[in-house]
N, C-alpha and C positions, 0 to 999 in steps of 0.2 A: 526077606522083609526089608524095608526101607529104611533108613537113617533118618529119625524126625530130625525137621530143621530146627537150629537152633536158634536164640532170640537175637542173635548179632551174625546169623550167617545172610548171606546175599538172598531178598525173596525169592521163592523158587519162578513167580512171574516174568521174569528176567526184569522189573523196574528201574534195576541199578540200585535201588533202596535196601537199605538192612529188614529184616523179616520185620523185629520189629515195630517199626515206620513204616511197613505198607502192609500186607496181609495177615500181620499179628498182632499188629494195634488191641490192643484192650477192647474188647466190644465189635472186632470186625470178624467175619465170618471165618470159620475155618477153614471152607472148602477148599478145594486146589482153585490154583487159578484156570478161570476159564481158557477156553482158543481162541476167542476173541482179546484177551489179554494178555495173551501172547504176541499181538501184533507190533506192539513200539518195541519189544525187543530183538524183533527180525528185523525191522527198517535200521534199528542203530547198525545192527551187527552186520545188512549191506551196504550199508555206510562206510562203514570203518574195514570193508571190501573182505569181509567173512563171509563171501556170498555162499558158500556152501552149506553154512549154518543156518543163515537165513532162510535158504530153496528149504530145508528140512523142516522149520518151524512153518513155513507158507505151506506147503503138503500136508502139515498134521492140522493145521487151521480148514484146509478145503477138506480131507475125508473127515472134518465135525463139520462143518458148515458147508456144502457141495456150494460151489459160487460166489464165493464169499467178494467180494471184487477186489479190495486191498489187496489181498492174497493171491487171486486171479494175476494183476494186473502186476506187482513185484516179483513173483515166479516169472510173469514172460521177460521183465527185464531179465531176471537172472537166468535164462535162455537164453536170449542175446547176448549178453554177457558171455556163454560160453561159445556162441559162434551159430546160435541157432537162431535166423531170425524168422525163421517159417512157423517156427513152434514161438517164438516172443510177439510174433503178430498178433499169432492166433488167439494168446490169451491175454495180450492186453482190450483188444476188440473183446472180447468176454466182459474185461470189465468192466469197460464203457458202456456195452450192455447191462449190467449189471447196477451201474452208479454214473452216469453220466455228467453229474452234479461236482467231480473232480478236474479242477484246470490241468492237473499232473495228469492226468489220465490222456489226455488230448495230446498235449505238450510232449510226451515220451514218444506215443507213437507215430507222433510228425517225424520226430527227432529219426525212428527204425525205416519211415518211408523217406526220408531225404536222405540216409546214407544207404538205401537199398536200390537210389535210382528212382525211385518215385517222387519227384519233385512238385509237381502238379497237385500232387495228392496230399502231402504233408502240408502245402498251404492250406488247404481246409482244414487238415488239424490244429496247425496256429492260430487261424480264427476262430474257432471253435474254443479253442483253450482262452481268447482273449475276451469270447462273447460269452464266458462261463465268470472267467475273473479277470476284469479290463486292467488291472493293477500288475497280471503279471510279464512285467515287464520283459521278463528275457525271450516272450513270443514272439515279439518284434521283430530281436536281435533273431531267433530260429527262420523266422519268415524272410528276412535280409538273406539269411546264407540260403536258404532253398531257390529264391529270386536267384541270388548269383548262379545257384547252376543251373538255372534255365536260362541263363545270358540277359536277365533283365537287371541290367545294372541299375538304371537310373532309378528303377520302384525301390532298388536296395538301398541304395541311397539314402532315397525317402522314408526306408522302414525305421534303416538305423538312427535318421536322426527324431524319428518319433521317440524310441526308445532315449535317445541322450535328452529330450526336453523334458522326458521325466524322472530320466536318473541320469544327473551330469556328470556320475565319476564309475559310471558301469564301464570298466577296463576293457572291457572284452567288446563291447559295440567300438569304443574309441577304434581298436585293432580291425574289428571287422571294416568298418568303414574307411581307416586307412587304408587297408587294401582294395576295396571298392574304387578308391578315388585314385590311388594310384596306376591302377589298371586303364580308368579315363584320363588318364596323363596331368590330371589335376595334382600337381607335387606340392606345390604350395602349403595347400589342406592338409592334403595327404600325409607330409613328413608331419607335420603338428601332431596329428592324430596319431599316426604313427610312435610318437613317444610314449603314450601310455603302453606299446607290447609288453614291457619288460611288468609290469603291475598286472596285466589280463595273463602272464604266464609264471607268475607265483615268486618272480625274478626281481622284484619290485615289494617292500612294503608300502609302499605311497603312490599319492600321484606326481607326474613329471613336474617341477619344480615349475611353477607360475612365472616367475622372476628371471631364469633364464633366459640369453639373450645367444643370438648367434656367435659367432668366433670374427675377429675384427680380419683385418685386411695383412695385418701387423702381430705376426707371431714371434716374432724374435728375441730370443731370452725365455721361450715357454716349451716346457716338459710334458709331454703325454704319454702315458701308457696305456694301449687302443687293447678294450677289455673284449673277447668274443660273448657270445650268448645264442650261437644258433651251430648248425653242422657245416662241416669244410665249403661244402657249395657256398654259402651265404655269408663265410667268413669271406671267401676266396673274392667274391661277389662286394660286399663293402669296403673291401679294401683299396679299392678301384681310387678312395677319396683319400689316401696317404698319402700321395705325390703330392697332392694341392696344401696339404698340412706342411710340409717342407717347403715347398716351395715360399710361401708366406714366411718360412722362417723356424719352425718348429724343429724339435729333437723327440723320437718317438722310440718309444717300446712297443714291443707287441706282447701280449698274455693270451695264450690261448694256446690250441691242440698243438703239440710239441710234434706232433708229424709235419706240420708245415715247416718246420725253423730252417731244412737247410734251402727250400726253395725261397723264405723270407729274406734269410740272410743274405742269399747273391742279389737281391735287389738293392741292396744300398741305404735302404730307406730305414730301417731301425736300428742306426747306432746305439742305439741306450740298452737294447737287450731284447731279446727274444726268449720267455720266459714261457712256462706253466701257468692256467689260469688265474691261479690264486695267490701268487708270487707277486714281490713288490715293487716297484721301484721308487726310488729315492727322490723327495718333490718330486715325484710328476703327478698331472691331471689328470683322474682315469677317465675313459669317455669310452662307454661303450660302444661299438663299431658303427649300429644299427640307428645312432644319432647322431654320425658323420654328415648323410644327406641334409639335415633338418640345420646341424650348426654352420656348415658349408653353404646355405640357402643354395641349391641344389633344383631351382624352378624352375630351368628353359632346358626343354626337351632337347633342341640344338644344343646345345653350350653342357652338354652334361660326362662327366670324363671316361674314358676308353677303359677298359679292365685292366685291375695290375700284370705290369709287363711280367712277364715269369723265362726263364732261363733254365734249360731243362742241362743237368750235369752229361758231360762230354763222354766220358770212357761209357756209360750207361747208354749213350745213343748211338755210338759206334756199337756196344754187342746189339739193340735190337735191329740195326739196320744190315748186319750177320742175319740175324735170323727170320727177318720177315723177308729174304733173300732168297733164303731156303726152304720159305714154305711157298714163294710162289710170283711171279713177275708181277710187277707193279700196273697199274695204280694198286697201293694197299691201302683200304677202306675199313676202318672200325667201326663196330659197332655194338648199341647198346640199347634195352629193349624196356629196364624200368630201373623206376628210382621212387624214394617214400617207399612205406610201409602199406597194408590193404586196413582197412577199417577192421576191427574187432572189436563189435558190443557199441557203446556210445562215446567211445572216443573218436571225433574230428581230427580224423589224416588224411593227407589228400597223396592217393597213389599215382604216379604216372605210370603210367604201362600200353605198349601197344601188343596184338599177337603178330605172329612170328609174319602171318599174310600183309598186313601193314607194312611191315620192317621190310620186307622184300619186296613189296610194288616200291618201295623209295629208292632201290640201288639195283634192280635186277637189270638195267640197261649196261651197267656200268663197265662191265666184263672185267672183274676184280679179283685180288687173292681178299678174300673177307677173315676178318678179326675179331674176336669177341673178345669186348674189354668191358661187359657186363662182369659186376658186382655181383657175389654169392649167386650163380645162376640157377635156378632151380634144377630138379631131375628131368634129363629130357628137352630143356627149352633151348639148347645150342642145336640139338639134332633135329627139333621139328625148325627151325628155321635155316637148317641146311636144308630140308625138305624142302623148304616153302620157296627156298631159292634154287634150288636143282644144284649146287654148288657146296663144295667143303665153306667149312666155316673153324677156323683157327681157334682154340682155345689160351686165351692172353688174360684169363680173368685173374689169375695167380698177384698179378701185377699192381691191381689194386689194392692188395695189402703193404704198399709204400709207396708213397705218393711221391718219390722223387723217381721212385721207375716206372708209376705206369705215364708219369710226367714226359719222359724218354720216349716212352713210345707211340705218346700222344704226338710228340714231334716231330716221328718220324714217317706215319703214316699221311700219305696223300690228301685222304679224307676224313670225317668223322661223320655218325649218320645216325641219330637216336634221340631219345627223350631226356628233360634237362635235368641234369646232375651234376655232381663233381667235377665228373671230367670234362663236362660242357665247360667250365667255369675253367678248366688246365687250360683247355683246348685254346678258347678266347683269350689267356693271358699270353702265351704263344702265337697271336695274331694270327692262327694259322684256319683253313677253311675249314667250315661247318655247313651240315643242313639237320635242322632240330625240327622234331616234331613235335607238336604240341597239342595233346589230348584240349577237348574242349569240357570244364573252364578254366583258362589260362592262369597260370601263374601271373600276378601281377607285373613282372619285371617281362614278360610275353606282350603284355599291354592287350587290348580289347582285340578280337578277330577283325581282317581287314589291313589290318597297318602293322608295317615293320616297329620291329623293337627299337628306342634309339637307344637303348641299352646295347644294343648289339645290332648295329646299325648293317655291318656287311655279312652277316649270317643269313642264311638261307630258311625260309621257317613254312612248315606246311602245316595247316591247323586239319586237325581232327575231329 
């Protein structure tokens, strides 16, 4: 037998309301709450990323109501969600069968066809969702990132800033579009726009400070402590504009992943301290890394500075240059096959990864002792790309977990031959050669197909 609810416990509806205030109001029906009124309590509870409680209340709404489309079309996200997007296609298309009259309905499953590879396709979704409800703005911004990965920058362009003329503080278009624009070499825009990341990535409560003016010619007598906000690549990657801070005159800290401190430290350049992210330093200016370009005015592709120089520790390159000795005569050739994480559900990550036949048509001439200085490699993928190249392939991935040794070894190997990561960004501050691959759509610091990086002006780069 049941526990009748009491007049101050939670409606059993799931409303959030005390019984009560919603289905025991004086004069309101006694019945249970319907399966249709069960619905606003499954949307909060995948909200608030209960999705398993949610999948459970959307199944007991479809076996009372077979097709119900809210239901339908929230279950497929919550398939997606779990990595199924065959089964979250299937049943968001149900819904929009079902209620087509939904901008979200449209909207979602652009979102599951642009990160499945159907780019093409999820543009009719966006229009669809925008020719249901022209107000919702973030279709725009959806239609902007599908355009980019079919290489149609310029309409992206165009989408995003349809979206900013009718929402001028949507964080997330500002971001989108700075990297659209930096990609066509337009840096000018681009760093502006650029300032809103840290607000489009929850790192920000406001917008980028209106008043703000660049950094003068004349720094001397000024303190900075250069804040990170993104992963080692991207730290390693903006610090390129530290030399020009000193040199102007400046005194700087760094704050950020404490793996880098002893390779910061041999550089010379942050007297004041090489700290943890949240640590202080005393008067200084903190200026996050990633609005270095923008205070730098950082606008001519010529005139734009070389990657931080990096200085790989001594006794650490004399033992790898031991043992890449012993595993095989030179030239020794590393290599690296992904970086980023793969999408799961409706989060926007962008994986690089090539297969192992890729990797190997770029070095099979080479006649090498090969190195794997791949990051967590999965099961199997050192050995099918020994396959792929008829050759051993050295296992060095251990080395990644301290970046002043696989630093070492990035210095001492001949070559470097992979998709961009970290150790692209060691490699480069070592001035030493590279040939990068790069999946297509580029990283914006890749710049548009066609044209060398002047970020990395003597790298070797084959697009994919």
């Amino acid at each position: 037998m049941s526990t009748p609810v009491r007049r101050n416990d939670p409606c059993p509806c799931g409303s959030g309301l005390r019984y009560k205030e919603c289905h025991g109001k004086l004069g309101a029906s006694s019945a249970p709450p319907t399966p249709e009124a069960q619905i606003p309590r499954a949307l909060q509870l995948h909200q608030a990323g209960r999705v398993d409680e949610a999948e459970r209340i959307y199944r007991e709404v479809l076996a009372a109501i077979p097709g119900h489309a809210i239901a339908s079309h929230y279950l497929g996200m919550a398939a997606w969600h779990r990595g199924d997007p065959v089964e979250g296609e299937r049943l968001m298309r149900a819904s929009i069968a079902a209620d087509a009259s939904i901008a979200d309905f449209h909207n979602n499953l652009g979102l599951l066809l642009r990160d499945t590879g159907r780019a093409a396709e999820a543009l009719d979704c966006f229009a669809r969702t925008l020719a249901t409800d022209p107000a919702w703005i973030e279709a725009h911004s959806n239609r902007g990132l599908a355009l980019e990965s079919l290489g149609r920058f310029d309409e992206a362009v165009a989408e995003y800033r349809r979206a900013l003329a009718a929402a001028p503080q949507f964080a997330v278009v500002h971001q989108n579009l700075a990297r659209v624009l930096l990609t066509l070499g337009d840096f000018r825009e681009g760093w502006e726009h650029y300032r809103w990341r840290l607000a489009a990535q929850g790192l920000a409560r406001t917008a980028p400070d209106a008043a703000a003016t660049p950094l003068p010619a004349n720094l001397v007598g000024r303190r900075f402590a250069l804040i990170t906000e993104q992963g080692i690549g991207d730290v390693l990657f903006f610090l390129r504009f530290a030399p020009e801070l000193v040199r102007r005159g400046a005194r700087l800290a760094f704050h950020g992943d404490m793996r880098l401190a002893p390779l910061l430290a041999r550089t010379g350049l942050f007297e004041l301290a090489v700290l943890p992210e949240h640590a202080s330093t005393a008067d200084a200016e903190r200026i996050h890394i990633g609005d270095l370009p923008w205070l730098l005015e950082a606008h001519d592709a010529s005139a734009l500075p070389p990657p931080l120089p990096l200085t790989a520790d001594a006794p650490r390159v004399s033992r790898w240059r031991e043992t890449l000795a012993a595993w095989g005569p030179p030239p020794h050739v590393a290599l690296t096959w992904r970086a980023g994480l793969a999408a799961r559900g409706p989060a926007q990550v962008q994986l690089k990864a090539v297969v192992p036949a890729v990797l190997a048509d770029a070095v099979r001439d080479s006649h090498a002792t090969f190195v794997s200085v791949q990051r967590l490699p999965g099961d199997g993928e050192r050995e099918a790309l020994e396959q792929a190249l008829g050759a051993p392939v050295h296992d060095a991935s251990a080395a990644n977990d301290d970046l002043d040794e696989i630093l070492a070894l990035l210095a001492v190997v001949d070559d470097y031959v992979g998709v961009s990561n970290a150790n692209t960004h060691l490699r480069a501050g070592l001035g030493k050669p590279m040939h990068v691959l790069v999946p297509f759509p580029p990283e914006w610091r890749w710049m548009r197909p066609g044209e060398r990086s002047p970020w990395f002006p003597g790298v070797r780069i084959t697009r994919l």
